[in-house]
Each structure stands twice: as C-alpha cells, then as structure tokens.
C-alpha positions in Angstrom: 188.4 42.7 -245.6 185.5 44.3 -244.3 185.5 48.4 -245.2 185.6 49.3 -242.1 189.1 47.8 -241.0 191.9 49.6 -241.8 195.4 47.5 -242.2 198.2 48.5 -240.8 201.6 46.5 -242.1 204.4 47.0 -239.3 208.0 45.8 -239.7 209.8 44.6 -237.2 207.1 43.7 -235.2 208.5 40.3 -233.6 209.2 42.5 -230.5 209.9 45.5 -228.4 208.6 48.5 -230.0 206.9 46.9 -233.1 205.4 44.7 -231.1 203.9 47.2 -229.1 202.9 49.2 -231.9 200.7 46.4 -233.2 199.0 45.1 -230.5 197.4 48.8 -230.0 196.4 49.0 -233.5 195.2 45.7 -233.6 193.2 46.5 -230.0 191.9 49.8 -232.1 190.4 47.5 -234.9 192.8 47.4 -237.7 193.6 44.2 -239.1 197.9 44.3 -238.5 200.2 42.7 -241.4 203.1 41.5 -239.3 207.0 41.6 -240.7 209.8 40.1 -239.3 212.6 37.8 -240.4 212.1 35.3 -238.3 208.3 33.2 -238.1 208.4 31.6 -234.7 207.7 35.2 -232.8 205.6 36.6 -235.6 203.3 32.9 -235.2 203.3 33.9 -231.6 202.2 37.2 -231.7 199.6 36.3 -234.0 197.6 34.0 -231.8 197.8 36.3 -228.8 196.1 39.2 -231.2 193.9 36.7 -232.4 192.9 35.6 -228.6 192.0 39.2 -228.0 189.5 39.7 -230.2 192.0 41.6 -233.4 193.2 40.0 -236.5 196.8 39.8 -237.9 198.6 38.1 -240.5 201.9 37.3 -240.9 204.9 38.0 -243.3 208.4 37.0 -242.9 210.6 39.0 -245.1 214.3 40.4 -244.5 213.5 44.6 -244.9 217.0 45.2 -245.8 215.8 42.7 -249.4 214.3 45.9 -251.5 212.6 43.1 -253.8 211.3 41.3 -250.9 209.7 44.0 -249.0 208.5 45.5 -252.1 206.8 41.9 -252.9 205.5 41.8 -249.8 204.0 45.7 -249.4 202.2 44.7 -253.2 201.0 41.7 -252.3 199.7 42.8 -248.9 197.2 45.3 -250.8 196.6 43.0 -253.4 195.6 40.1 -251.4 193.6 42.1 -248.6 192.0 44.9 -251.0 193.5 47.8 -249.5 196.6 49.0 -247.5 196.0 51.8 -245.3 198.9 53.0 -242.7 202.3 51.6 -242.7 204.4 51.3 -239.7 208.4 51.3 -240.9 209.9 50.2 -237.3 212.7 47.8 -238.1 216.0 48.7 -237.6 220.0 47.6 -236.3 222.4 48.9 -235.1 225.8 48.5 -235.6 227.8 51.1 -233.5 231.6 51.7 -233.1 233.7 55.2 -233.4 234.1 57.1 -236.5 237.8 56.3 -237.8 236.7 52.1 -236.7 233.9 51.6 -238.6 234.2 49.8 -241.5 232.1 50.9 -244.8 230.1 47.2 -244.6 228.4 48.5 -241.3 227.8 52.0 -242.6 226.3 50.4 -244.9 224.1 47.8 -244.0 222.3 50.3 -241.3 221.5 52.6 -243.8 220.1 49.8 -245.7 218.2 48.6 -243.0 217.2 51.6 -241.2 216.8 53.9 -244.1 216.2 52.7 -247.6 214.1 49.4 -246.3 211.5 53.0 -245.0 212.2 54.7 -248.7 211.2 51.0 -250.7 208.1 50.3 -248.2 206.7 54.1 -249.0 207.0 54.2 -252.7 204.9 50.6 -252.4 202.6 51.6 -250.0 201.5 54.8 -251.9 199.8 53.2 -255.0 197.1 51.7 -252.8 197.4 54.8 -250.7 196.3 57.2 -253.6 194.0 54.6 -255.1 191.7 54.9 -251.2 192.8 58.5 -251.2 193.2 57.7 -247.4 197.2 56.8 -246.0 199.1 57.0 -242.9 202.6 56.7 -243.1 204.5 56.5 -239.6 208.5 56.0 -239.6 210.2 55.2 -236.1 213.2 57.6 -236.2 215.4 57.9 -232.8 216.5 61.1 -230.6 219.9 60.4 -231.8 218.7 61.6 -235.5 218.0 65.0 -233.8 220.8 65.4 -231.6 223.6 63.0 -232.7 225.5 60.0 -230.4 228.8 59.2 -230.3 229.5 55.8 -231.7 226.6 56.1 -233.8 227.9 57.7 -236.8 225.8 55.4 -239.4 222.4 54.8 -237.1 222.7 58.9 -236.7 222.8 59.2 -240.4 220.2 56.7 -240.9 218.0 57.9 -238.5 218.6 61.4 -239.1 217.6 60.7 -243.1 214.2 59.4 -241.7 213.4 62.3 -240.5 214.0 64.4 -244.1 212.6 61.8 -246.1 209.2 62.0 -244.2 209.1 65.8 -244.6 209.6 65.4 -248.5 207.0 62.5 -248.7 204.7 64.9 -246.6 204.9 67.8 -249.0 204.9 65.5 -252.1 201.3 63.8 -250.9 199.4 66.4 -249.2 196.6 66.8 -251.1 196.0 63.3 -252.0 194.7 62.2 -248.1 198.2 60.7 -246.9 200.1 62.2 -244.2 203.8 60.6 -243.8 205.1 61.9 -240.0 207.8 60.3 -237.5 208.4 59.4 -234.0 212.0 59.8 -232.6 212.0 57.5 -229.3 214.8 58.2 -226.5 215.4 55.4 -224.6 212.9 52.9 -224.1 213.2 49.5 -222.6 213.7 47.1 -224.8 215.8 43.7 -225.5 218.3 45.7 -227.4 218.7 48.2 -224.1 218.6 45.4 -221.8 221.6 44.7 -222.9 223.8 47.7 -222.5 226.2 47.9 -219.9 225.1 49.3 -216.7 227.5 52.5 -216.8 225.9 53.4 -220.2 221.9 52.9 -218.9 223.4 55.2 -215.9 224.3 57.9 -218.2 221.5 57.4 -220.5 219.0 58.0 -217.7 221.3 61.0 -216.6 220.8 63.2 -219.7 217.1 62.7 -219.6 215.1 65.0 -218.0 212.3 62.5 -216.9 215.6 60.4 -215.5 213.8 57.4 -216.5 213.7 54.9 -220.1 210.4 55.2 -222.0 208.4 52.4 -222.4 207.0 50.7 -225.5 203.3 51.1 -225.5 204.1 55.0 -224.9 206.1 54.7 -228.3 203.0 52.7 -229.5 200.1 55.7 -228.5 202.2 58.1 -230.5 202.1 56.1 -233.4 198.3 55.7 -232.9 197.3 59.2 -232.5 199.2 59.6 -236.4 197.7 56.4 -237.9 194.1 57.7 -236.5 191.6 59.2 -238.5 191.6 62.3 -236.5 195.0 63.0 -237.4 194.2 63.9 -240.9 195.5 67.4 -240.6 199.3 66.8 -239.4 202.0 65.7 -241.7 205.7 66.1 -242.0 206.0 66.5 -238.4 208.3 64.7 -235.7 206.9 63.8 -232.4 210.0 62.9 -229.7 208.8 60.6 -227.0 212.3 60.9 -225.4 211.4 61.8 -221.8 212.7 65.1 -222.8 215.9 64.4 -224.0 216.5 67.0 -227.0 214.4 69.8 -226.2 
C-alpha cells in the first residue's frame, strides 16, 4: 500500500449504513477493507468501488466470532502494512419487552453490537500505536442516549458504545488516536423499510426534522472523524438524529 492511502476496515458494510460509510471513504482515497458475513454483496460492492476509481478488499467474517474478527483485524494490518481508522458499524437487533425477552437475545446483541466494537479496538490499536496515527469511529444509535421501549438489550448495547469510546479516548490520547461515535436516529435503511407503517409514523413524529436521515449523512459524520483534520476531537458523540435527543 502506497503511504499515502489510509485503510479504513468497516464491518457490516454489505449495506445500508456501512455501505454508505465506505463508498465515501473509498471516494476520499482510502483503500476500504470490507466485512460482512455474507460474500456475494461484499463481491458486489467491491467492483462498484473499484469502477470508480477507489480500491477495496474484501473479508467475510461473522463479528459476533471474537477469534474471527480478531484474525481478521491482525491480518488486515499485517497483509496491507498498516491499519489506520476502523469503522465498527455492524449490528442486530433483536427487540421485544422487558419481562419477554429471553437471556439468548440479550445476549447475542450485546455480542454483536457491543463486544464484536471492544475485540475490533484492542486489535486495531497495535498497528495504531505502531503509525502513531488512528481513527476509531463506533456507530452507536439515539436510543443509547435516550432509551426505546422494546429495546432493552440494543439500548444497553448501544448505550455501552458510547462509554467504551470515552474510556478508549482517554486511554490513547497522547499516542495520535482519537476513538469518537456517531448515534444515528432513524435513517432509511433495509432494516427500517420494514417496520410497520404506524411505527415509521411515530418515528417521524418525535423527530424534530419530521423526516428519517439518510445514509450518506451518517457516512459524512463518520468522515469528518476518520479525517486528518479531526485530530483534536476524541471521546465525543455526534447525533445525526434529525434532532431527536436534544
């Protein structure tokens, strides 16, 4: 990799928001490491990068596998000589109320959502502090600020992004990597396209801007803290939420 090109490894980049997030790094001249579980999307996304003029590679790896995703952070820096901002965007969700849920599905979105962020940090900051030069950028939600009902375990999860960053932030200051998170309201995606009608109705009705965000406005927040201007801001949260939560 040439020394100019920084690279960017983004999970859950087959679509919506990760997807987003790496075609505007990759149009800002990093080289994007793509993870997903599934190849056929990731394959797909690659060529349209490529067709543009960026570069990307691909790695298929299940987050919520600590091994895995530590493998593949490792082997990312290993194989392309550096690792410079990581992007931890993947996520579930797996809502239902309080006194329903069932400890497997607290417990597989805090794997996924939470600890799949905490196992891709501690890889990523080796190479980080080895370059002096890091950008760590977790996707937290509105509803780790203000709290949803149904969402007791993506709440918690979410919520625990948010903390995390802040102690990774203080922890790293002085050795050139910033750690900071964006906490999207609710943007159009496959997972909202789905809701029920009533629910996008009230969704738009709490937020001010009484419209869902979109993707590549997720994506320019994420750019702004991956850029090199940015050096001076760490542990903060930056709520692209329309309003929602002020």
């Amino acid at each position: 990799m040439s020394d100019e090109k920084r690279v960017a490894f983004v999970t859950g980049a087959s679509r919506g928001i990760g997807r987003a997030v790496a075609e505007r790094l990759a149009r800002e001249g990093r080289h994007v490491v793509l993870v997903s579980r599934t190849a056929g999307p990731l394959n797909d996304l690659k060529a349209s990068i490529e067709s543009s003029g960026g570069s990307a590679t691909t790695v298929c790896c299940d987050v919520g596998d600590s091994k895995a995703l530590a493998d593949a952070v490792s082997d990312t820096a290993r194989s392309l000589g550096r690792l410079d901002i990581l992007v931890n965007n993947a996520g579930i969700t797996r809502d239902g109320l309080l006194l329903r849920m069932s400890d497997e599905d607290f417990d597989e979105v805090i794997r996924v959502n939470l600890k799949s962020a905490f196992v891709a940090c501690r890889a990523a900051a080796r190479p980080m502090m080895s370059n002096r030069w890091g950008r760590m950028v977790n996707i937290s939600s509105i509803s780790g600020r203000v709290g949803r009902a149904s969402q007791v375990n993506y709440c918690a999860a979410k919520s625990g992004l948010i903390g995390m960053t802040k102690a990774i932030a203080k922890e790293f200051a002085t050795k050139g990597i910033t750690a900071n998170v964006v906490a999207p309201g609710f943007i159009e995606t496959d997972m909202t396209a789905d809701l029920p009608d009533l629910v996008k109705d009230e969704a738009r009705n709490i937020t001010p801007m009484r419209r869902f965000g979109q993707a590549h406005e997720i994506a320019a927040a994420v750019a702004y803290f991956s850029a090199e201007d940015a050096g001076f801001v760490t542990g903060e949260v930056l709520a692209v939420a329309g309003g929602m939560g002020m």
